[in-house]
C-alpha positions, 0 to 999 in steps of 0.5 A: 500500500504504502509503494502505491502511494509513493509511486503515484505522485512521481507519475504525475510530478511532471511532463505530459502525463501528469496531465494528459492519459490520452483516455477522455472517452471514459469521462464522455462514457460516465456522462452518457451512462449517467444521462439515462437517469436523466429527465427528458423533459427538461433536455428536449425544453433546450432544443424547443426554446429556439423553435418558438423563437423561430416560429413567433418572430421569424414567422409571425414578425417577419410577415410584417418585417418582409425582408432585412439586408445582411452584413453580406449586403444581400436581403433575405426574409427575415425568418432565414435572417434569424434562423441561423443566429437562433441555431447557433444560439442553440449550439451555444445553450446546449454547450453552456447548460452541461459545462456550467451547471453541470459542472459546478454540481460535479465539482462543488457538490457531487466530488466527482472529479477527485475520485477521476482523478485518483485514477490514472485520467489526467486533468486534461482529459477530464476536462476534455472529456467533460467539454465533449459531452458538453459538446454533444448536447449542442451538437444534438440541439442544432442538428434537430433545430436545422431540421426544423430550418429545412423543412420550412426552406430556411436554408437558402444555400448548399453550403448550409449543410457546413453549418453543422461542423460549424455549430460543432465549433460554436459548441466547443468554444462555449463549452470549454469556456464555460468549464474554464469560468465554472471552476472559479465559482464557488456558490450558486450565486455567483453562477446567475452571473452566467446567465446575466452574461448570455441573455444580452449577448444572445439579445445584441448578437445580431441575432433578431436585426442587423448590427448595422442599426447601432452607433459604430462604437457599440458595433466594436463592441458586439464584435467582440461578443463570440455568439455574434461571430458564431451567428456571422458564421452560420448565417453566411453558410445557410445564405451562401453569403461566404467571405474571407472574414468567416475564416476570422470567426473560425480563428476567433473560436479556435483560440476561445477553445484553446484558452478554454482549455489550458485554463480549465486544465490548470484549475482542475490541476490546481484544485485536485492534484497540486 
């Protein structure tokens, strides 16, 4: 017993195995296995909250709104205006709903990450895998929601069919992001401050109207929001509105992945391990 325990701490005193044993899908396996037991009422409410969004205002305003310009300079209904941004939406509240509160459970309540990492798993990969499950909600919420977006010809273009890795990527980076914050949070309290964040960002994310209707120095402002590069994204797929300036919004969630990470490794590190 006593060998167990002196050898233990030198595996994981340094160099890439003290953080990373290349096993992640055992931390997305628990979570699915764990989701069996979960209410399907309270999954299936995050993929309708976008429909209804779709459905009153794509719908119902749009009959009154007609068509709205995009950042493309092109005109489109207004449903296929907001159909995209409500679908990377919905990439964004799946990711955020399983790397937040799920997380804050997990960590804060539930112990669950001590006893994985008292396993061979490293902080990485418990990070990684719990950022891959989040990451699979979203991908489910999207991919139902543009069904949805298919069936009443709100996709506009072939290149629609990209939108789908490209809700993958919003997913990622809200997800990862979202375990890095949460590893800061100590009570339930400081948690509506997640909810505080997304409600405007969702609101003046060029979401519902064009970015073009506020002053430039608010503009600046929106741009640095990431739902709105993710709404830039999937709006220019499903129109077939492309430009070069998508690539900046790819490179923009590339690194929001990759920060993500490196923070929520080195707090799961800091938390359990040091």
């Amino acid at each position: 017993m006593t060998a167990v325990i002196d050898v233990d701490p030198a595996v994981r005193a340094g160099g890439v195995r003290a953080l990373w044993a290349g096993n992640p899908q055992a931390v997305v396996q628990r979570g699915l296995i764990a989701a069996r037991s979960s209410s399907w009422a309270v999954v299936l409410s995050g993929f309708f909250e976008p429909v209804f969004y779709l459905l009153s205002m794509g719908i119902g305003l749009g009959a009154l709104i007609g068509e709205v310009q995009t950042s493309g300079g092109v005109e489109v209904p207004y449903a296929a205006f907001i159909a995209p941004a409500l679908l990377a939406t919905s990439a964004m509240n799946g990711a955020i709903y399983d790397s937040t509160w799920n997380v804050f459970f997990k960590l804060n309540y539930g112990k669950l990450y001590e006893g994985m990492l008292a396993t061979s798993l490293g902080p990485l990969d418990v990070a990684l895998g719990e950022i891959l499950y989040a990451l699979l909600r979203g991908l489910l919420y999207a991919t139902g929601f543009m069904v949805v977006m298919q069936l009443m010809g709100l996709n506009l273009a072939w290149t629609a069919i990209l939108a789908l890795p490209a809700v993958v990527l919003i997913a990622f980076g809200f997800a990862s992001l979202g375990m890095a914050v949460t590893s800061y949070m100590k009570t339930f309290q400081q948690m509506d401050w997640i909810n505080f964040v997304l409600l405007p960002m969702f609101l003046f994310s060029a979401t519902l109207y064009p970015i073009t209707i506020y002053p430039e120095w608010i503009q600046g402002v929106i741009m640095a929001f990431p739902l709105w590069h993710g709404v830039e994204l999937v709006r220019g797929l499903t129109t077939g509105i492309l430009s070069p300036a998508m690539l900046w919004h790819v490179l923009y969630y590339v690194v929001m992945i990759a920060v993500g990470l490196v923070f929520t490794t080195k707090r799961l590190r800091a938390l359990f391990l040091d």
